[in-house]
C-alpha positions as a LaTeX table, in Angstrom:
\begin{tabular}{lrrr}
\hline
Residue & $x$ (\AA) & $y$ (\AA) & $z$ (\AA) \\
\hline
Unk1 & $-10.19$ & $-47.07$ & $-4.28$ \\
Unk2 & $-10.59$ & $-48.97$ & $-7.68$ \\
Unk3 & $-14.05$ & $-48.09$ & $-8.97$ \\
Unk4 & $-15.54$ & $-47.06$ & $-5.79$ \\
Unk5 & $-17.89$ & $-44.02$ & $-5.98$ \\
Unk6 & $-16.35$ & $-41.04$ & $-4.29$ \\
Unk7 & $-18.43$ & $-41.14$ & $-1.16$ \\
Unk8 & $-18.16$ & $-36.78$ & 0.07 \\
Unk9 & $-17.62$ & $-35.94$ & 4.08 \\
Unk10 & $-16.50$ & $-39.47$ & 4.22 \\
Unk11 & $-15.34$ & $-40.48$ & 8.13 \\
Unk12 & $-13.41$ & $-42.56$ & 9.20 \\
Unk13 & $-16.52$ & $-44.78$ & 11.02 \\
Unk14 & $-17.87$ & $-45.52$ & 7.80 \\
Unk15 & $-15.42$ & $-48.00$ & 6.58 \\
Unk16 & $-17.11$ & $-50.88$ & 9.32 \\
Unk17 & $-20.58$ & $-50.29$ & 7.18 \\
Unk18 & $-18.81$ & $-50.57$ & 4.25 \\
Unk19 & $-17.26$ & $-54.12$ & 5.65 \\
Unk20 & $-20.31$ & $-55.20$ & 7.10 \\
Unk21 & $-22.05$ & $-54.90$ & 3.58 \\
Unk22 & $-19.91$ & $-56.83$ & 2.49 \\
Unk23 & $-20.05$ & $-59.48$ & 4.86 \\
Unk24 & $-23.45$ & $-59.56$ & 3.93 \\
Unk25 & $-23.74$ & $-59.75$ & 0.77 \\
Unk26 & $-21.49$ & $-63.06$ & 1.49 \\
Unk27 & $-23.18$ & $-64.59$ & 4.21 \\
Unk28 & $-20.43$ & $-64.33$ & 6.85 \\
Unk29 & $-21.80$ & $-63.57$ & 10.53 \\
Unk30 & $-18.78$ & $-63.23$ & 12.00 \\
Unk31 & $-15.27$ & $-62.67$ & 11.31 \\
Unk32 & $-11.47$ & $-61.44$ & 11.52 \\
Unk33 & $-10.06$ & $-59.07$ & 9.85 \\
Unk34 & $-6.13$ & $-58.21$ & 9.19 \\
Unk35 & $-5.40$ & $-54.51$ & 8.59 \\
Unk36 & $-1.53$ & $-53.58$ & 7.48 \\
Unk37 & $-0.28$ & $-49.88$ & 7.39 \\
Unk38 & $-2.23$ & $-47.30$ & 7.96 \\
Unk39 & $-5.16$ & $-49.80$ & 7.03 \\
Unk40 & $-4.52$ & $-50.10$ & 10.51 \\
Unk41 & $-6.57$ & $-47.19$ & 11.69 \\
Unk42 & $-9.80$ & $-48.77$ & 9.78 \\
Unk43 & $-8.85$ & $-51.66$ & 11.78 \\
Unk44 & $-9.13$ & $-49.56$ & 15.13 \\
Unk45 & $-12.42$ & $-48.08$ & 13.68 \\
Unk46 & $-14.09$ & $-51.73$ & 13.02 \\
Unk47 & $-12.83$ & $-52.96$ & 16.92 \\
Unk48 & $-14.42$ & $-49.80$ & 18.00 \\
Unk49 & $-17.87$ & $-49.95$ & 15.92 \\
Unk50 & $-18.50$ & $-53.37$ & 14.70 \\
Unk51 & $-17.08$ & $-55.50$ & 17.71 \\
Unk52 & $-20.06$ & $-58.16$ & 17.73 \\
Unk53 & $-19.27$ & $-59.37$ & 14.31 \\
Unk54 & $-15.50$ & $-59.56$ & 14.48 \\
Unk55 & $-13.77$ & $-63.16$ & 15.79 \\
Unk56 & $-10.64$ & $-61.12$ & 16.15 \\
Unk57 & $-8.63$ & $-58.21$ & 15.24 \\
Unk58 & $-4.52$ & $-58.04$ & 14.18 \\
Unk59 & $-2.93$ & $-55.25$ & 13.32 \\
Unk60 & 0.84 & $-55.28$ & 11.08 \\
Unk61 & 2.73 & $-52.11$ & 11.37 \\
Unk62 & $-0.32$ & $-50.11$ & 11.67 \\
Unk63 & $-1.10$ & $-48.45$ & 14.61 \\
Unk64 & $-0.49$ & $-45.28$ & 12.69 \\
Unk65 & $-1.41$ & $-42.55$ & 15.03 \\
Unk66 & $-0.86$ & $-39.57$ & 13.09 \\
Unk67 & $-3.32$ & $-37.55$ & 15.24 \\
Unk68 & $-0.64$ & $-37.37$ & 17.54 \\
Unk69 & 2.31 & $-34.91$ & 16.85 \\
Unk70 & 4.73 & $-36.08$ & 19.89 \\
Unk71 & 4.60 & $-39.78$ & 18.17 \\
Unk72 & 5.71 & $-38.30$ & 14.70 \\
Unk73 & 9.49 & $-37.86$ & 15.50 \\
Unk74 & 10.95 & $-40.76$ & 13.47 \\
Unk75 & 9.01 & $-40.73$ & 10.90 \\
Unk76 & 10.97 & $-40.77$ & 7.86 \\
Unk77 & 10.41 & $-37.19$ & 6.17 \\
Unk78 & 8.42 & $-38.62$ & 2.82 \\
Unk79 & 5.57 & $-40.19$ & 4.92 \\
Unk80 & 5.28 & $-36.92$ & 7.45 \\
Unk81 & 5.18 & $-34.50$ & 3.97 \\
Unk82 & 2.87 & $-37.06$ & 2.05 \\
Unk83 & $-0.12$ & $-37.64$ & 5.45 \\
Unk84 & 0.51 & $-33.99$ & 6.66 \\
Unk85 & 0.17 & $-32.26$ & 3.00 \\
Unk86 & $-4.19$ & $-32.44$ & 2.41 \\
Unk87 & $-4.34$ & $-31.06$ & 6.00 \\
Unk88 & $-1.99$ & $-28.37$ & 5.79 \\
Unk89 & $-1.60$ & $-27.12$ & 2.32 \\
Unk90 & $-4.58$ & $-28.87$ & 0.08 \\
Unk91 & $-3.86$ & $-27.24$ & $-2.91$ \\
Unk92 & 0.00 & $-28.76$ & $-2.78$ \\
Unk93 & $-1.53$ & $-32.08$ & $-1.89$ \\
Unk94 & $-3.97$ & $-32.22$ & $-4.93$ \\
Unk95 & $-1.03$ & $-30.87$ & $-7.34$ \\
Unk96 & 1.22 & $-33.74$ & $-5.79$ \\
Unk97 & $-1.13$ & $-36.57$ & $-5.95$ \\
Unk98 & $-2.30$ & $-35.78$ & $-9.77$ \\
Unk99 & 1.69 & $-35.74$ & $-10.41$ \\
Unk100 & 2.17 & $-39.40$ & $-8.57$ \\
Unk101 & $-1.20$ & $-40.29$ & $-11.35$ \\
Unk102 & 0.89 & $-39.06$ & $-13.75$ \\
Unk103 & 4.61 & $-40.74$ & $-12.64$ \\
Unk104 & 2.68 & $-44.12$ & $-12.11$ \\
Unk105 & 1.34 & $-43.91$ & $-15.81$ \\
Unk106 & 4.40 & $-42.87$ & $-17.43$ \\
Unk107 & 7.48 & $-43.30$ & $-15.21$ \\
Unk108 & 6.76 & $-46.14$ & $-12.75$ \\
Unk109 & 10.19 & $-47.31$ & $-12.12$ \\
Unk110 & 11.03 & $-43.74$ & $-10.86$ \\
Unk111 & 8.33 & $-43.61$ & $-9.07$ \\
Unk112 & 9.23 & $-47.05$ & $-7.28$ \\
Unk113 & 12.75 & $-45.72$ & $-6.74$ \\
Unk114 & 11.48 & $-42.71$ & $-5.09$ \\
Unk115 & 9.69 & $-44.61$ & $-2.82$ \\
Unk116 & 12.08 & $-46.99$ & $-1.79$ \\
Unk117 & 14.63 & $-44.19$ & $-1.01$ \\
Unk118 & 12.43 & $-43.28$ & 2.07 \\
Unk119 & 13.00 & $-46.81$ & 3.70 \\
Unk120 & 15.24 & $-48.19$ & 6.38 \\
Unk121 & 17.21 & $-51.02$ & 5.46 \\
Unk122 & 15.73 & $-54.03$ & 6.18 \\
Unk123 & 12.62 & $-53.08$ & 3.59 \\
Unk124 & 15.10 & $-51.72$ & 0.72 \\
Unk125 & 15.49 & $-55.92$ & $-0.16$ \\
Unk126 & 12.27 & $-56.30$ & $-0.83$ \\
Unk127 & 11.59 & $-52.63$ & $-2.70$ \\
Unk128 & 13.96 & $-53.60$ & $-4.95$ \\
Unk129 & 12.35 & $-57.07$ & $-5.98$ \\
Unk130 & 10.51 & $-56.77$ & $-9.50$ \\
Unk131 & 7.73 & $-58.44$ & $-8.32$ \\
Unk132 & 6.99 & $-56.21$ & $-5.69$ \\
Unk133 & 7.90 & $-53.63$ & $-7.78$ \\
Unk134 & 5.23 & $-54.53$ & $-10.24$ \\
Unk135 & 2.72 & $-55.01$ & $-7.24$ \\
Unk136 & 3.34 & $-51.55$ & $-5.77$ \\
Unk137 & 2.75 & $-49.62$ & $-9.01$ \\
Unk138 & $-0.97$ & $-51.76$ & $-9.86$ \\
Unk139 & $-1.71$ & $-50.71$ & $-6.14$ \\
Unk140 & $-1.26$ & $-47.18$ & $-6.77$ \\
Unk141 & $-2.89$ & $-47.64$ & $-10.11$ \\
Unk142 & $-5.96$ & $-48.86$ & $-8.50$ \\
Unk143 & $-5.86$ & $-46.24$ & $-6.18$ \\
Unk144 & $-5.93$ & $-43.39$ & $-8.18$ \\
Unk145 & $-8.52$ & $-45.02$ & $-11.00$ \\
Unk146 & $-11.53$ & $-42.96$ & $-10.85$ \\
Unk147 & $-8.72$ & $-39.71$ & $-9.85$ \\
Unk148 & $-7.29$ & $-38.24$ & $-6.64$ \\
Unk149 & $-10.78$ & $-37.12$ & $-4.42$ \\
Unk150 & $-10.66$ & $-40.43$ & $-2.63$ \\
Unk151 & $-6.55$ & $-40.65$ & $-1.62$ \\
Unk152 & $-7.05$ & $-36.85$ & $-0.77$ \\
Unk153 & $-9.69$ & $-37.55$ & 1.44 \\
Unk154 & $-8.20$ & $-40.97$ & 2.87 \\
Unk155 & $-5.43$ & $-39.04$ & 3.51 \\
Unk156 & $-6.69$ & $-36.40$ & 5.34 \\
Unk157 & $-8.53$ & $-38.98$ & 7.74 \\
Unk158 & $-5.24$ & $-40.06$ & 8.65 \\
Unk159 & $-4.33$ & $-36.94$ & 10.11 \\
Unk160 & $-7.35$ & $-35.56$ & 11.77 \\
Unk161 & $-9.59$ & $-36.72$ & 14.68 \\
Unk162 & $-10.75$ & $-40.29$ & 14.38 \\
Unk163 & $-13.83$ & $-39.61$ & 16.37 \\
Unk164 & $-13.55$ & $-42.76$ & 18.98 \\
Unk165 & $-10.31$ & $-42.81$ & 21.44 \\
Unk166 & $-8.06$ & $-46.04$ & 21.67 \\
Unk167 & $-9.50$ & $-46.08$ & 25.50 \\
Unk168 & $-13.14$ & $-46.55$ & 24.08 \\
Unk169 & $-11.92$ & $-49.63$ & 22.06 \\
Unk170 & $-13.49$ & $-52.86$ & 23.78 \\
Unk171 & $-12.42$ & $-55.29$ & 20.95 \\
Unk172 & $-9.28$ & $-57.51$ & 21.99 \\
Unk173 & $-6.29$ & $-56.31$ & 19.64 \\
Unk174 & $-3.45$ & $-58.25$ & 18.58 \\
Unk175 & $-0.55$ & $-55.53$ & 17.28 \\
Unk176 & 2.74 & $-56.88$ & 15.34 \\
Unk177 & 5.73 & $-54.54$ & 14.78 \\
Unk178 & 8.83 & $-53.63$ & 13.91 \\
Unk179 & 10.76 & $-51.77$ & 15.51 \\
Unk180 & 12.88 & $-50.51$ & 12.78 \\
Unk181 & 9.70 & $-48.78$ & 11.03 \\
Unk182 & 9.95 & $-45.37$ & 9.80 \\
Unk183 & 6.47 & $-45.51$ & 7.83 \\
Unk184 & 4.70 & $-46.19$ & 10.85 \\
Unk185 & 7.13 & $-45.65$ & 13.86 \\
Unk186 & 7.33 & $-48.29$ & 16.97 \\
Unk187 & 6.74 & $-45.21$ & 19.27 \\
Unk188 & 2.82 & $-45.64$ & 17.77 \\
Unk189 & 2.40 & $-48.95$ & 18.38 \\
Unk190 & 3.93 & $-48.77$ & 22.24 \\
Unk191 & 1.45 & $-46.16$ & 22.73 \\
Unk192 & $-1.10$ & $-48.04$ & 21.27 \\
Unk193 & $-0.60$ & $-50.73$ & 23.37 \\
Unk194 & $-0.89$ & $-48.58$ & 26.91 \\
Unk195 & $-4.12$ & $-47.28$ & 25.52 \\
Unk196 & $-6.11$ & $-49.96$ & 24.38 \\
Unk197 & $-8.03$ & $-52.04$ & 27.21 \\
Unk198 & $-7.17$ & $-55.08$ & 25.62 \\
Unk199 & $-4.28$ & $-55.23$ & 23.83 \\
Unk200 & $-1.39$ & $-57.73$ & 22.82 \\
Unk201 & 1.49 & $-56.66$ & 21.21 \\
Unk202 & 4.57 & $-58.38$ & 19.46 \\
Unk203 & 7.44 & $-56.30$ & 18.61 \\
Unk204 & 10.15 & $-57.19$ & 16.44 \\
Unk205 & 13.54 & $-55.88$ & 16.34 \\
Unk206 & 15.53 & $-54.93$ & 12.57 \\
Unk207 & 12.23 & $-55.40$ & 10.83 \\
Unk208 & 10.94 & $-52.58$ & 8.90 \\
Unk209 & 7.42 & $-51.42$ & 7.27 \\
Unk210 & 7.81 & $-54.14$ & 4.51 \\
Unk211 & 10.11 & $-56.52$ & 6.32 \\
Unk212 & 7.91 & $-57.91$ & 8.70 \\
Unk213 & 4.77 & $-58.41$ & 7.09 \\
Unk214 & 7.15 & $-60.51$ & 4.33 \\
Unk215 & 9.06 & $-62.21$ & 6.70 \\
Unk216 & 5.72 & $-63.37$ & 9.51 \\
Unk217 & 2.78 & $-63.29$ & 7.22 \\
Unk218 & 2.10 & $-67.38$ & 7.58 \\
Unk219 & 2.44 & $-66.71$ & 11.78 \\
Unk220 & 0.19 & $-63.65$ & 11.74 \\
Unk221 & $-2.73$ & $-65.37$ & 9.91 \\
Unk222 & $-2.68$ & $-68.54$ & 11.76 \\
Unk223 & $-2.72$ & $-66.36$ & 14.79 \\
Unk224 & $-5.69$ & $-65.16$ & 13.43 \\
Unk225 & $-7.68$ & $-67.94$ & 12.40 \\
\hline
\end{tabular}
């Protein structure tokens, strides 16, 4: 979130405004756009509301359809607690994110190691490179900035109705994952794939969350552009 103003009752629709204004402000009629993770699901919101403007959409190990319980089974148990947390116990989630403020401030590399414990083999390489490393704590630096009202709320949207349906999305898609994922498990994207009217997916076998976005970033873009 960086400096962005805490925006209140925030949906999940608003993010395409917030892209479009930006796109405006730099002249670009149309475009692509790239979401990765659960990014993904503003990617799905942007096919659904802002088709006209968008040259074409791709999607890395992000169709992260948390709205659906019966697609949560191999989810590694970090990610479920983390997404489900704001929905079902608030006050936990608040408590939890203000600690993560506080680990990324004065313990990052136990923070890092907690996060990489979560992961499936083929991403732990890359978790444990210092560079990454270094990356992943800024992120969540950035993140939490101006406090924890915007992840709370971003995380929440993850877990509650996105108000459009993957059947409604008109937009062609272009999904990429792997299939060893436990962030975002394959099970998503294959159902993501039946539901979307037009949809092409690539799926990748012993890649990961981290792995495959590392390993196919060049291919993706050029697909892309």
């Amino acid at each position: 979130m960086g400096l962005s103003d805490f925006q209140p009752n925030r949906r999940l629709l608003d993010f395409p405004n917030d892209l479009l204004a930006l796109a405006d402000h730099l002249a670009i009629e149309r475009f692509a756009i790239l979401a990765y993770s659960l990014g993904g699901i503003h990617g799905l919101a942007c096919a659904r509301a802002i088709s006209e403007r968008l040259t074409k959409v791709g999607i890395v190990s992000g169709a992260a359809l948390f709205t659906e319980p019966e697609l949560m089974t191999n989810i590694n148990e970090g990610t479920r607690k983390f997404l489900t947390m704001p929905r079902d116990n608030p006050f936990a989630a608040r408590l939890f994110l203000g600690m993560m403020a506080g680990m990324i401030r004065f313990a990052p590399k136990l923070m890092t190691a907690s996060a990489a414990s979560n992961l499936p083999a083929p991403d732990r390489p890359i978790a444990a490179d210092s560079k990454f490393q270094a990356g992943f704590v800024y992120m969540l630096r950035e993140a939490l900035r101006n406090g924890t009202r915007g992840a709370f709320d971003e995380s929440l949207l993850a877990v509650t109705d996105y108000g459009f349906r993957l059947q409604d999305i008109q937009a062609p898609i272009q999904l990429w994952h792997g299939e060893a994922d436990q962030n975002v498990p394959v099970e998503m994207a294959r159902f993501a794939e039946s539901a979307l009217p037009k949809c092409e997916a690539g799926f990748y076998p012993n890649e990961g969350h981290l792995s495959l976005f590392k390993k196919y970033a060049a291919e993706f873009i050029r697909a892309l552009v």
